[in-house]
N, C-alpha and C positions, 0 to 999 in steps of 0.2 A: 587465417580466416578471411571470409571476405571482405569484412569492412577496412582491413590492409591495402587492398588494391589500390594501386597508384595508376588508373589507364580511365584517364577524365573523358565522358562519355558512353561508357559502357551503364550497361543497364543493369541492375541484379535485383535480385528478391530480399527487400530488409524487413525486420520488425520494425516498429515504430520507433521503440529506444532504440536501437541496432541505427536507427536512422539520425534521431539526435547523436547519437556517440558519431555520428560520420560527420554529420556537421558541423560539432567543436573538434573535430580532428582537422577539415575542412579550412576550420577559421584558426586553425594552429594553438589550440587549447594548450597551457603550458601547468594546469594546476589542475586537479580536479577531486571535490569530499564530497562525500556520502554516509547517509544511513538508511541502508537497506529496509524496502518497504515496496509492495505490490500495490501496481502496477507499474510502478518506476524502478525497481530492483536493475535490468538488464540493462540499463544506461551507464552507469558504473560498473559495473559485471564488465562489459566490450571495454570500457576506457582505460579500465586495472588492464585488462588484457591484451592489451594495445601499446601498454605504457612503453613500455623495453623496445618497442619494434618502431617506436615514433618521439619516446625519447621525453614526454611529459610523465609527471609525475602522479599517482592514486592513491588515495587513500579511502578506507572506511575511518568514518569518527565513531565516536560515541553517540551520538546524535545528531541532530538536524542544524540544531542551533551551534554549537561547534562548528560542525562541516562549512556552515556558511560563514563565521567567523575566520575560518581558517581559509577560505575562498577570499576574499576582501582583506585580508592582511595580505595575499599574496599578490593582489591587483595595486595595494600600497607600492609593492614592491616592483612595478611595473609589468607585471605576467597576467596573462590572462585565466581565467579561473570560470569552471562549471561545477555546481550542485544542484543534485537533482533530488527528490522525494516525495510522496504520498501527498495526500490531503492531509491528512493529520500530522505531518513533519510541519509544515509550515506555519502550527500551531507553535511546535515548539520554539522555530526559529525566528518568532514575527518579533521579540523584543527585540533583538538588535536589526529585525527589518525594518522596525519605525525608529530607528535613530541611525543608520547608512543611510537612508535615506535624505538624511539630512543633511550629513555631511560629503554623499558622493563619493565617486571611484575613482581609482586614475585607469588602469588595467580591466578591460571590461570583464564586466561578472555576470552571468546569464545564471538564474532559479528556474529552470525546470520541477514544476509540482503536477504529478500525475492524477487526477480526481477519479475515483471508483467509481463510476452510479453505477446504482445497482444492489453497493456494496459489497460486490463477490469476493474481495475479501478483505474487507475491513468491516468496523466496528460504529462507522458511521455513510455517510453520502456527501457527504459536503463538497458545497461548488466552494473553491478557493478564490473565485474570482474578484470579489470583492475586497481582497486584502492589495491589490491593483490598486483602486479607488483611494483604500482609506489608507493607503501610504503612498500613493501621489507616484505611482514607478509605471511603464510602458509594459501591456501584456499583449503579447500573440498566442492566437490560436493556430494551429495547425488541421488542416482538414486531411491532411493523406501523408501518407511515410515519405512522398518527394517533399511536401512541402515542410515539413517536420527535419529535413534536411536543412532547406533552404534556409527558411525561417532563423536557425539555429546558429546558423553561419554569420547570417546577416546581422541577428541579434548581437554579435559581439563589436560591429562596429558601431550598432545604435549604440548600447553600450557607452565605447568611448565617444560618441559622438555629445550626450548628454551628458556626460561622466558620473553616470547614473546607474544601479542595479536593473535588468530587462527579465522581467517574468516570462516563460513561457509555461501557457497554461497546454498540457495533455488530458487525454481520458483513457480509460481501459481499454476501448474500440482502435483508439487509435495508436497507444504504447503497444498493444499485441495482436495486433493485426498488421497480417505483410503485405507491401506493395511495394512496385517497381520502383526502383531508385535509380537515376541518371548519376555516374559518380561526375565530382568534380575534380580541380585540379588541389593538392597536398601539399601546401607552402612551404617555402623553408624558412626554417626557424632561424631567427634572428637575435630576438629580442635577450636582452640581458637584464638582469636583478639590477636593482639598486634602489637606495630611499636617503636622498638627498639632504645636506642637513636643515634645510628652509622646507622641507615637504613636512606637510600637517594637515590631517584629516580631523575635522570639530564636529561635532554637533553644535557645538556653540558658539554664539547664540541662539540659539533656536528661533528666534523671530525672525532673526536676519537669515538663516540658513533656511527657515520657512518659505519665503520670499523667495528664494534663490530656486528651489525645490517647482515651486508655480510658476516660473518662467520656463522649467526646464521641460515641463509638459506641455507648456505651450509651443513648446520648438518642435515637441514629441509630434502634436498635434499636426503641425506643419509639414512635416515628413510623411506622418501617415495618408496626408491627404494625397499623396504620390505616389507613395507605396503600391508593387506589384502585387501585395498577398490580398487588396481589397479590387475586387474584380464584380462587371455586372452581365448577364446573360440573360437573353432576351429579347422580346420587342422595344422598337424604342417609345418614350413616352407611355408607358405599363398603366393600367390603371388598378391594376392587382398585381402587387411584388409581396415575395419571401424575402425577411433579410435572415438568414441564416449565419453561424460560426462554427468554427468547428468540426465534432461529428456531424453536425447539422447540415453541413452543407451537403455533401454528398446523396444524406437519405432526402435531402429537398431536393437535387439534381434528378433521382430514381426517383423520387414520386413526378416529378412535371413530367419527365418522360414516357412514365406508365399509363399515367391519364391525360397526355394527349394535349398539356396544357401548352406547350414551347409556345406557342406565337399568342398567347393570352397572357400568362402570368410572367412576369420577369421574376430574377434572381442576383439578391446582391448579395457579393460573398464579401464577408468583414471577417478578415483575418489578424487587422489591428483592433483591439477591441476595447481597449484603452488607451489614449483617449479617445476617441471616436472618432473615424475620418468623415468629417460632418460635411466638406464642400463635395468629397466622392458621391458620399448617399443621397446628397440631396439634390445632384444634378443627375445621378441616376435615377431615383425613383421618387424623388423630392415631388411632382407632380402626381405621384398617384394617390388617390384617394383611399386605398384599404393596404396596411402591410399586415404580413402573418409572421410573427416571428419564433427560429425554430432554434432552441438552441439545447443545452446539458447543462445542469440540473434544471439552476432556478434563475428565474424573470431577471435578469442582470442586463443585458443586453437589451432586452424588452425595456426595462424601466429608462434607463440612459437615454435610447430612440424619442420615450413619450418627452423625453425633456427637451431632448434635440427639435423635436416639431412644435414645442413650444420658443424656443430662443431663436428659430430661422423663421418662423412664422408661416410653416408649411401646411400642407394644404390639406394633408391626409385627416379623416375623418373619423377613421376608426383604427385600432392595432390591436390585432387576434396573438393570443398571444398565451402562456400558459395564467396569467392574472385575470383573463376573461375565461378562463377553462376550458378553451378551443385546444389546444398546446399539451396533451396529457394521455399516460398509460393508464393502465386498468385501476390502477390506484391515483389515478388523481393527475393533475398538473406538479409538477416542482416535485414528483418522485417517479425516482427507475430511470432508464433507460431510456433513447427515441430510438426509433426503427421506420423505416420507408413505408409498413405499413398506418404506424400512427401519423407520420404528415401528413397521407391521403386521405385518411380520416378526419384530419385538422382540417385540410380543405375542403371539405365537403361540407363537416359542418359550419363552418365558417362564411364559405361562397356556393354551397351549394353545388358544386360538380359532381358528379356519379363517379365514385369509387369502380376503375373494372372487375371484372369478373375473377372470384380465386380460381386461380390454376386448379385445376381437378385432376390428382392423377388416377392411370386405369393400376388396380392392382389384380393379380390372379388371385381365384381364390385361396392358396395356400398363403401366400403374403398379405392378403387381408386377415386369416386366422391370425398370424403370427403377427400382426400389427394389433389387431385386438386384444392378445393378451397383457399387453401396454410391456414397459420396463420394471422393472422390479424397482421397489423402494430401495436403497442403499443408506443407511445411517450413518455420519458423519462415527467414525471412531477414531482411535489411535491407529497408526499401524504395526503389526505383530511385531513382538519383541520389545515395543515402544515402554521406554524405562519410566515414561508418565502414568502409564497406567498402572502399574505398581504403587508408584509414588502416592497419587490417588487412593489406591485400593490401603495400603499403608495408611495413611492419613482420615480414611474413611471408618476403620476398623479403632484407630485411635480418638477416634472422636466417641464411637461409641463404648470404648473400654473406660474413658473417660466420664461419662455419664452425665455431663452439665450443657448439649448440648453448643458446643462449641459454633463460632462462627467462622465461615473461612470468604476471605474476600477476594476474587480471583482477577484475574488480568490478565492482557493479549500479547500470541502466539500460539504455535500450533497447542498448547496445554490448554487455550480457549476452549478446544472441543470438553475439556471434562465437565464444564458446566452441564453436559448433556448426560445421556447413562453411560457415556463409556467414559464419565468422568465418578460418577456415581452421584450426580446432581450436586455438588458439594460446593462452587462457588455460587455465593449471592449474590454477585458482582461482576460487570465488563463493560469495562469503558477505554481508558486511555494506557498507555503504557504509563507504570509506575502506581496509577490509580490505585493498586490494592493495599499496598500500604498505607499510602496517603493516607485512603479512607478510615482505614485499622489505628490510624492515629489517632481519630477523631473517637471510634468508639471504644477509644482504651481508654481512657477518660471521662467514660461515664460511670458515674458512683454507681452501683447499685444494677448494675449489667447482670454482673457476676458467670459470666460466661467465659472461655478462652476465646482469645480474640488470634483469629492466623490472617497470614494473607502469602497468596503463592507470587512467585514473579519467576521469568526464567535467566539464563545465566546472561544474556546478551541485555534484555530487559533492566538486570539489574546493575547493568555499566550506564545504559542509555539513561534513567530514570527516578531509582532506587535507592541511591548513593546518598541525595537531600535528607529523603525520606528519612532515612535509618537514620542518620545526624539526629533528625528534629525528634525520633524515635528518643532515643539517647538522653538530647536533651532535658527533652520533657518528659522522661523517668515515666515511657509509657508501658503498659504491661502489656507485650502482644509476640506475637511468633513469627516471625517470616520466613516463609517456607520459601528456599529455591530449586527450583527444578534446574541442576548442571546437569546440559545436555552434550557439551562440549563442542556445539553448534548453534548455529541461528538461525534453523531448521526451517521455523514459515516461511521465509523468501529466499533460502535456494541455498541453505548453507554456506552464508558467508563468513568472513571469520571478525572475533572479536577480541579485547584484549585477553580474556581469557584462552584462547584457542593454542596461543604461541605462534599464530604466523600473522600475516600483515596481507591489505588489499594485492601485492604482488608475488603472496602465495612462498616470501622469505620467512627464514625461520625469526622468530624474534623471541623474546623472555617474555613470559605470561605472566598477564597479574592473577592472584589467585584471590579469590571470593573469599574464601578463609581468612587472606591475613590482611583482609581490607576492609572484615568488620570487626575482628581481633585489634584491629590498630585502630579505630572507632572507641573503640572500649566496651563491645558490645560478646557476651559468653559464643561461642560460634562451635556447632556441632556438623562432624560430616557421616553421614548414613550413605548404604549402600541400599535402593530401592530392592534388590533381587533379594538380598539378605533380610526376607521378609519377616518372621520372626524378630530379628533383634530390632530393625528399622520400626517395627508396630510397638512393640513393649520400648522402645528408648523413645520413640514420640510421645507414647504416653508420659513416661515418666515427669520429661521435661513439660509437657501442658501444666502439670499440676505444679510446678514449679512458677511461683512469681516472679515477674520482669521481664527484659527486655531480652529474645533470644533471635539466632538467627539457627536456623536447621539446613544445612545445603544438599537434598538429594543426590549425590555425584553417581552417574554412570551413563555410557557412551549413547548417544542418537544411534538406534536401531542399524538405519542405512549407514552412516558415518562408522561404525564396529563393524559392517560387511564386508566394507572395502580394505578393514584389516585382518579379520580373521573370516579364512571360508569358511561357509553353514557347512560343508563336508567335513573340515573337521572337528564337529563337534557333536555328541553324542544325538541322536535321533529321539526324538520325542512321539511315545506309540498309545493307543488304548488297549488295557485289558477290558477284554468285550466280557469277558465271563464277568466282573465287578462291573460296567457300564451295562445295566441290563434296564434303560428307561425308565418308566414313573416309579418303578419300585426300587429305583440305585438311592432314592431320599434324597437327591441333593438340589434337587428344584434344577436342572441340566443347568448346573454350574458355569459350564464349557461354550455354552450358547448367548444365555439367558443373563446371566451374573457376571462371570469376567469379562465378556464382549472380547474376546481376541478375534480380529475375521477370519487365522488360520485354524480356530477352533469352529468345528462345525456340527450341527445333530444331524444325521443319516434318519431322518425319517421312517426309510424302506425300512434298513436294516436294525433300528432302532437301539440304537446307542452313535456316543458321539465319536468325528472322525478329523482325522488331521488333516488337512490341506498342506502339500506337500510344497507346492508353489510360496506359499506365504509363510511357511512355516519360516522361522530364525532359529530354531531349536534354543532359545534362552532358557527353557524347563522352570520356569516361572510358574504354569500351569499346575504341572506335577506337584510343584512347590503344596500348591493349595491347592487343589483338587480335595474337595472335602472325604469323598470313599475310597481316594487312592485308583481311582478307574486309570488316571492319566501317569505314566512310568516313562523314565530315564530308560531306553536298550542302553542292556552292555554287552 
């Protein structure tokens, strides 16, 4: 692959992570954990797959916080060490982030957290930036795949230079979007293990290691003020500057050039962004009177500046900014996304320049028709064969066989989508991983509910999450069901593997833990159903509902794509409609095939009016058949 190439100078086309993974290959990364999570997934993905051809070591953890514990035990050990993850990893990992902090690294350790806005696919938006601040560690931004390189490299010597964890902060725009990449030179590996017997990493004292922690940003501070990633473009002596980080920089680089601003408005690009390189900004645009600040998500950058013009006693008057709600998309300041047309908007309202003119383009009239009919809505569903929607459909069918209105508490992964109809609306619940039980702890313990209390999690989920949960489940003799959806994958971010899978981040075979004998060894009753085995998987869920205490249910059967790659859809029986039984409003089934199971390879033919199989999507798993209420849908033999 190309992030291999060892020919320092060459240019090549990288993602974003494709570009950090170059960088701690770059700075001779000797360790590197993760817990897979979008928009950070592929940084890990390149480094497992790097491992063998460069000689450092990958792993997936269980989660975030491991991963990172497992990074900093190996900088103990003189190595250096990368973990990267999501906005909401770094939820998991911040307890032992605010106590390494304290006690410092020897081997440098670079946290890579990728932030969604937007949320394209997470479950929240959250700017991580602020976990910088309130544990006192050095973050960079990155504005482009070279410097997401660069940054990345460098980062491992701040690093040991501080003997302190270096945050780099990414976003969605900039994790998976490509740009040119200058490679560099591929050190050689050197360094050897060791942990001395006078080596001791404390938190403690914490007063004293407090102390220690506030001198070592000050030194941060000091560096940054020289630092090549904080850069300014423009007039000199500016009386209207952008200070930008980030995504930001770029779309504020496209808007001054669109409208015309170059020799009016400066630009300072702050790529350290904790602590703040405060003598750079303030002899760059320390003099001007109005700044606009552009950044992703929320006012972080902004608020730190307004403090900064308060302790250097600068001269700026005003700062436009998303807290003044100059700085904001269609929904507001501090939500979504920035794009080059919201800054030109920002400056306009702000300083009053004229926005130019939208591009117009000429379309013929045949492509103005076909632009008019817009795109077709597409509903988020499973994808055909997908053993969640059974599981669901199962679970949906036992709830009402059940009759007490049961509750079911749902949690993220691609099984999030069944909160929708192609879930059949069934979770009340999506928040955090592990969240559904947690929650279901809470209401299994209300006298007087009298409901069945479930909660779903899936197989990956319930290693990362799940495992407390059921304990305190356990413990506290709660009465509730936890359904798991084994997919025998980790399906939302790209199928990576877990300990259940049986192989390891470098794709060896390993021994799997099994879900079964690790709530079995909990002390917890543990059933395994097959979702396609619809019948008995609906009548035994029932069953056990009505049964009191504490149960685990594990839906076991394979991720759709993940059973493709081992059994061809050729050989397996073809799945067809009798059109004589599928005869439209009068077949009584309310179009089953369409309307009710939601499979996308099941479709209603309008024209020909009865329903028709998409050959393309189809997986032939005969699930459909299964249930097709009038027998319209048939097994060929």
């Amino acid at each position: 692959m190309s992030v291999t190439e060892d020919k320092p100078g060459k240019t090549l086309l990288f993602m974003g992570n494709e570009a950090i993974a170059r960088g701690a290959i770059e700075a001779g990364v000797d360790f590197s954990a993760s817990y897979p999570g979008s928009p950070s997934s592929e940084i890990q993905e390149t480094l497992a797959a790097t491992s063998r051809h460069f000689g450092h070591y990958a792993q997936w953890s269980v989660n975030e916080k491991v991963a990172l514990e497992a990074c900093i035990g190996a900088s103990f050990g003189g190595m250096r060490a990368l973990t990267s993850m999501k906005q909401n990893g770094i939820n998991v990992a911040s307890d032992i982030l605010m106590t390494a902090n304290l006690s410092g690294v020897n081997a440098g350790v670079v946290l890579v957290v990728c932030d969604d806005p937007q949320g394209h696919s997470s479950t929240n938006e959250m700017d991580s930036r602020p976990y910088s601040r309130f544990a006192d560690l050095p973050l960079l931004e990155p504005s482009s795949a070279q410097e997401a390189k660069e940054m990345t490299r460098w980062a491992f010597e701040l690093s040991e230079q501080l003997k302190s964890i270096v945050i780099i902060r990414s976003v969605t725009r900039i994790s998976h979007a490509r740009g040119n990449v200058t490679l560099g030179e591929i050190p050689a590996r050197n360094r050897k293990p060791g942990f001395g017997p006078n080596d001791r990493y404390l938190s403690l004292p914490p007063i004293f290691q407090h102390q220690k922690m506030h001198k070592k940003m000050a030194q941060a501070r000091d560096i940054f003020a020289k630092s090549q990633f904080n850069e300014y473009f423009g007039p000199a002596n500016p009386k209207r500057a952008i200070i930008a980080c980030g995504s930001g920089v770029m779309y504020s680089r496209e808007a001054i050039q669109r409208m015309g601003l170059g020799n009016e408005v400066g630009l300072m690009k702050v790529g350290t962004t904790w602590p703040l390189p405060e003598e750079k900004i303030a002899g760059a645009v320390g003099g001007a009177t109005e700044w606009l600040v552009v950044e992703e998500i929320d006012p972080f950058l902004e608020e730190n500046l307004k403090s900064l013009i308060i302790d250097l006693g600068l001269t700026v008057r005003k700062v436009y900014g998303k807290r003044s709600g100059h700085v904001g998309g269609m929904l507001g300041p501090a939500v979504g996304e920035m794009n080059p047309d919201l800054v030109m908007g920002a400056i306009e309202k702000a300083w009053g320049y004229p926005q130019p003119a939208k591009r117009q383009i000429a379309l013929s009239d045949e492509s103005r028709s076909l632009v008019g009919m817009g795109i077709p809505y597409r509903e988020l569903a499973f994808c055909p064969g997908c053993p969640h929607r059974t599981s669901f459909w199962v679970t949906n069918q036992a709830v009402k066989l059940d009759g007490r209105e049961g509750i079911v508490m749902g949690d993220i992964g691609c099984y999030s989508m069944g909160a929708g109809r192609t879930g059949y609306f069934l979770p009340r619940t999506m928040h955090c991983m592990g969240s559904g039980i947690g929650f279901a702890n809470g209401l299994a313990q209300l006298k007087g509910l009298n409901k069945p209390i479930m909660a779903f999690a899936g197989d990956s989920t319930f290693f990362h999450a799940c495992i407390p949960a059921l304990v305190n489940a356990k413990y506290n003799q709660a009465n509730l069901t936890l359904l798991v959806l084994d997919n025998s994958a980790t399906s939302m971010t790209g199928f990576q593997p877990h300990p259940g899978t049986g192989k390891n981040a470098l794709g060896e075979d390993v021994e799997p833990v099994d879900i079964a004998e690790v709530c079995r060894g909990i002390g917890v009753p543990t059933f395994v159903l097959d979702p396609f085995e619809v019948e008995a998987s609906t009548y035994g869920l029932t069953d056990l509902m009505q049964q009191e205490g504490l149960k685990v249910v594990i839906f076991r059967r394979p991720c759709a794509l993940v059973e493709a790659k081992q059994i061809k859809k050729e050989d397996r029986p073809k799945v067809v409609i009798d059109t004589e039984v599928c005869v439209g409003a009068s077949c009584g089934c309310g179009q089953f095939c369409s309307r009710v199971f939601g499979c996308p390879a099941l479709i209603w033919d309008a024209k020909q009016g009865h329903a028709a199989i998409d050959e393309v999507l189809c997986t032939r798993c005969g699930v459909c058949a299964t249930l097709c209420p009038q027998g319209a849908i048939k097994i060929a033999t």
